[in-house]
Each structure stands twice: as structure tokens, then as C-alpha cells.
N, C-alpha and C positions, 0 to 999 in steps of 0.2 A: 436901456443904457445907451448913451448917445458917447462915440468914442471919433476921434479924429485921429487917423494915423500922418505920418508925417511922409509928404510924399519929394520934398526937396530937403537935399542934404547940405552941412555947413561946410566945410574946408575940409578937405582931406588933410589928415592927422597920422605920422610915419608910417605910410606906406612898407608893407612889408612882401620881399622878393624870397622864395624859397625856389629853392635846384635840388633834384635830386639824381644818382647816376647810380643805378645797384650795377656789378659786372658780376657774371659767375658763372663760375667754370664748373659743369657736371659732368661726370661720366659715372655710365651703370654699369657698377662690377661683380653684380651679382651671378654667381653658378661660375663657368670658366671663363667668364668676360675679363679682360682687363685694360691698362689704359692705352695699350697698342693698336684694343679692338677698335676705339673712337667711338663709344656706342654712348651718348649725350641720354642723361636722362629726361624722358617724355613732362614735356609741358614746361620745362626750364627754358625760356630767356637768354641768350647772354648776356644781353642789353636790355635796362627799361630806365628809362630818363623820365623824370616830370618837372615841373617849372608851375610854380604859383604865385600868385601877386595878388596880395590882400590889401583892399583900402579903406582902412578903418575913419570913421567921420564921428562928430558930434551931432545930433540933429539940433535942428532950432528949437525945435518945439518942445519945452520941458527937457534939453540939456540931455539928451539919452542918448546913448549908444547904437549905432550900426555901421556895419561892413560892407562889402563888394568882396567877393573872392571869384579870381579866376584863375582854373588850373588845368593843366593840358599832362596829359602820360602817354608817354610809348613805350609800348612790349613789344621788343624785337624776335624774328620769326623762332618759333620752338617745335619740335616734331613731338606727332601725338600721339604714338608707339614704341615700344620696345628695339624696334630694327628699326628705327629711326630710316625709314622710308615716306611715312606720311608728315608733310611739312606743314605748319598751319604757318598764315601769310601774317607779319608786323603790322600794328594797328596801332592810330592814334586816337584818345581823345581826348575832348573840352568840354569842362565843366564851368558853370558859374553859379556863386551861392549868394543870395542877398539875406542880409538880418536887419532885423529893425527892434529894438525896444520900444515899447510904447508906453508903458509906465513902470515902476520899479518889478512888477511882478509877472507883466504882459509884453512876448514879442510874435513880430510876426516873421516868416521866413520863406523863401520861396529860391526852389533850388532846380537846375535844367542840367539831367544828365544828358551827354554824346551830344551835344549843341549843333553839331556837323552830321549828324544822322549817319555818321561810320557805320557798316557793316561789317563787323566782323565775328571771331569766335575764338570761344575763352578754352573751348572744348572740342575736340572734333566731331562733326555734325551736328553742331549745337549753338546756333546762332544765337548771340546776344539780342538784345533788345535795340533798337535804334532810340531818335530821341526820347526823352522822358521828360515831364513836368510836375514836381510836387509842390506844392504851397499851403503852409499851418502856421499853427500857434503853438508858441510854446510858452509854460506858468511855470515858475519860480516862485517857491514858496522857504522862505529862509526865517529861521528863528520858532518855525513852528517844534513847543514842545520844549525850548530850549530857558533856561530858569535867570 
């Protein structure tokens, strides 16, 4: 099977901005704790911001669909205990995801998580991963079965 994907894109076609802001306020009131104690529950945030910007295009080639997504998150610092003495540090990351159609039932995709190679941790002593690379195919299969 001899297949051409399309490696130049046509016009960028409405651009899409997303913002995200979660605030939240925790406190653990469990046994004789209460909100005078200040005691924040472990692995709560009170801040996490994200910002995405999708650039959705037509291709030339046979008029098909693909995007550009790049999107960045930050989790502001959270403690990773009960006695909220252990602090885990705020971290950013950046993502980008490319999509491509290549015929009505064939796309291709390739996506780079922590693009900045951040260190950090979701979990106390439990280092995430640094950059990552995946790239597939995805099939679409519509109408199968359908009368």
C-alpha cells in the first residue's frame, strides 16, 4: 500500500485559546481537627492554571483535517501529609499534540509530554517521568453495521 501523508499544512483555520484557573480551598477536619487547626488537605493545590492553544488547519492534500495543540499546566505547591509539614514544590508543564487525517478513516498523531523535561512529583517520593514521545495511528471506522 503506497500511502502519502501530508507533511505542509494550509491556513490556519479559528484558532482556539483555552484558560483554565481551579482555586480551592481544603481543610482536613477529620477526628478533632477543625478550620482554626489550618490543617489543608494532602495533595490539594490551591492553585492550578492551564492555557491551550489549538490550531486547527485543512491539509492540501485531499482536504482533511488536522491540528496543532499546545498546552501548558501549573500545580501550585501542595503538602503530602496529614500534618501538613511535608511541602511538595509547584510545577509546570508543556505539552504538544499534532493530528493529521490522512484519509477519511486513517489519522496519524504524535504527541510530546513535559516538552521542558520538568522534574517533578505528583506524589511524595515519586518522581514523574520527564519528557515523553508517542506517535500512532488512529482508524475510524463509521457506519459499520449501521442499515
Amino acid at each position: 500500500m503506497n500511502m502519502v501523508l501530508p507533511i505542509s499544512a494550509g491556513p490556519i483555520e479559528k484558532p482556539t485559546l483555552g484558560l483554565l484557573w481551579l482555586f480551592q480551598m481544603s481543610w482536613l477536619l477529620t477526628g478533632n481537627l477543625t478550620f482554626k487547626d489550618d490543617i489543608r488537605i494532602p495533595y490539594m493545590p490551591v492553585h492550578t492554571f492551564g492555557v491551550s492553544l489549538e490550531l486547527p488547519w485543512e491539509s492540501k492534500y485531499k482536504k482533511l483535517p488536522g491540528s496543532l495543540i499546545i498546552s501548558g499546566y501549573f500545580t501550585g505547591s501542595r503538602y503530602a501529609n496529614t500534618a501538613n509539614t511535608k511541602e511538595l514544590d509547584p510545577y509546570f508543564l508543556l505539552n504538544v499534540i499534532y493530528n493529521q487525517k490522512v484519509n477519511t478513516n486513517l489519522g496519524v498523531f504524535g504527541k510530546i509530554n513535559n516538552v521542558l523535561n520538568t522534574r517533578y512529583f505528583s506524589y511524595n517520593e515519586y518522581p514523574m517521568p520527564g519528557i515523553s514521545l508517542t506517535i500512532g495511528m488512529n482508524m475510524v471506522f463509521e457506519g459499520i453495521g449501521a442499515k
